[in-house]
C-alpha positions as CSV (number, residue, x, y, z in Angstrom):
1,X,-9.8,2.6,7.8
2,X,-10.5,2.8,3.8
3,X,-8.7,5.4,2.2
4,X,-11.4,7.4,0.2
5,X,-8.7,9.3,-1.9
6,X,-4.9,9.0,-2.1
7,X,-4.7,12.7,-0.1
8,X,-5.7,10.6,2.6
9,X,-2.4,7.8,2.3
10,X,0.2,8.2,5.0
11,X,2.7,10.3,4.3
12,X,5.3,7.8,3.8
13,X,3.0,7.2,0.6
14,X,2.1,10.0,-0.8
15,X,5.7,11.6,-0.4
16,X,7.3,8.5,-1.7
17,X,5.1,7.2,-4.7
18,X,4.4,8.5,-7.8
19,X,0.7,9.4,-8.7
20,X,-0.1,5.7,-10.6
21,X,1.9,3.5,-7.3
22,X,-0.3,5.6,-5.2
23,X,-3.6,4.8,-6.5
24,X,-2.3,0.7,-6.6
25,X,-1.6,1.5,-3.0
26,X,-5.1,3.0,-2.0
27,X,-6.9,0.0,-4.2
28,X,-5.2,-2.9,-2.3
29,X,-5.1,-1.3,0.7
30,X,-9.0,-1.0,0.8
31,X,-9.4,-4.4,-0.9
32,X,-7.5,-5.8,2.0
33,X,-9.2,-3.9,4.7
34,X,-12.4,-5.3,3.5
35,X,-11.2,-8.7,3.3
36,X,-10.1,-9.2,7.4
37,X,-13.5,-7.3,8.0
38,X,-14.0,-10.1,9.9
39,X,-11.1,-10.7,11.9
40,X,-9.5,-8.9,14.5
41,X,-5.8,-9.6,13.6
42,X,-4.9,-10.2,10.0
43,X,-1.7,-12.3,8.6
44,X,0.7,-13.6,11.7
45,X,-1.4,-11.9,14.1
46,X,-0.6,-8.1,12.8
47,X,-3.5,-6.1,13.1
48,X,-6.0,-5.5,10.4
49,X,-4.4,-2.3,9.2
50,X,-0.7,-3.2,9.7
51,X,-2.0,-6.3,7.0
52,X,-3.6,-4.5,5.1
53,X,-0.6,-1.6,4.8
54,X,1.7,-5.1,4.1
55,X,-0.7,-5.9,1.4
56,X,-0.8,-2.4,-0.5
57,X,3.3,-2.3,-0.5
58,X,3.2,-5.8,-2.3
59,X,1.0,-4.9,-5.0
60,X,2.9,-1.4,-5.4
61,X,6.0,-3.6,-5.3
62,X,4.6,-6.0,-8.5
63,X,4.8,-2.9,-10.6
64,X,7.5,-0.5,-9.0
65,X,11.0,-1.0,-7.6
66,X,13.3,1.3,-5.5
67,X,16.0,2.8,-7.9
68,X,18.7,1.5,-6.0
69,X,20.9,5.0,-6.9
70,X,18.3,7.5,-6.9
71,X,16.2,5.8,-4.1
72,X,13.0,7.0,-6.1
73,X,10.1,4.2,-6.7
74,X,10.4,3.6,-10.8
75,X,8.0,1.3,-12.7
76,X,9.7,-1.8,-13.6
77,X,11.0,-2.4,-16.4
């Protein structure tokens, strides 16, 4: 399902990624949800949802990168 604001995210989002990753998130996330509208199973047979949850971490992970010491999301550099 779309996420109409990023209060909605899972909470492995929301309590993980700062405000910016968060709406990068919530924009691929939808974009992908729309784009396997007409599939049942998305990449490799994962479901819609679990592709489009795969898809939202990638984009987040094009700006932001674990801090491997302080295990916070931090833009890169």
């Amino acid at each position: 399902m779309p996420y109409k604001s990023t209060s909605e995210l899972p909470d492995s989002v929301k309590d993980n990624l700062r405000e910016h990753a968060q709406h990068i998130y919530q924009k691929a996330f939808n974009s992908a949800w729309k784009q396997y509208a007409d599939s049942k199973a998305g990449h490799d047979g994962d479901t819609r949802e679990e592709t489009a949850h795969q898809v939202a971490w990638a984009a987040v992970k094009k700006k932001y990168e674990k801090d491997p010491d302080s295990g916070e999301w931090v833009a890169k550099k």
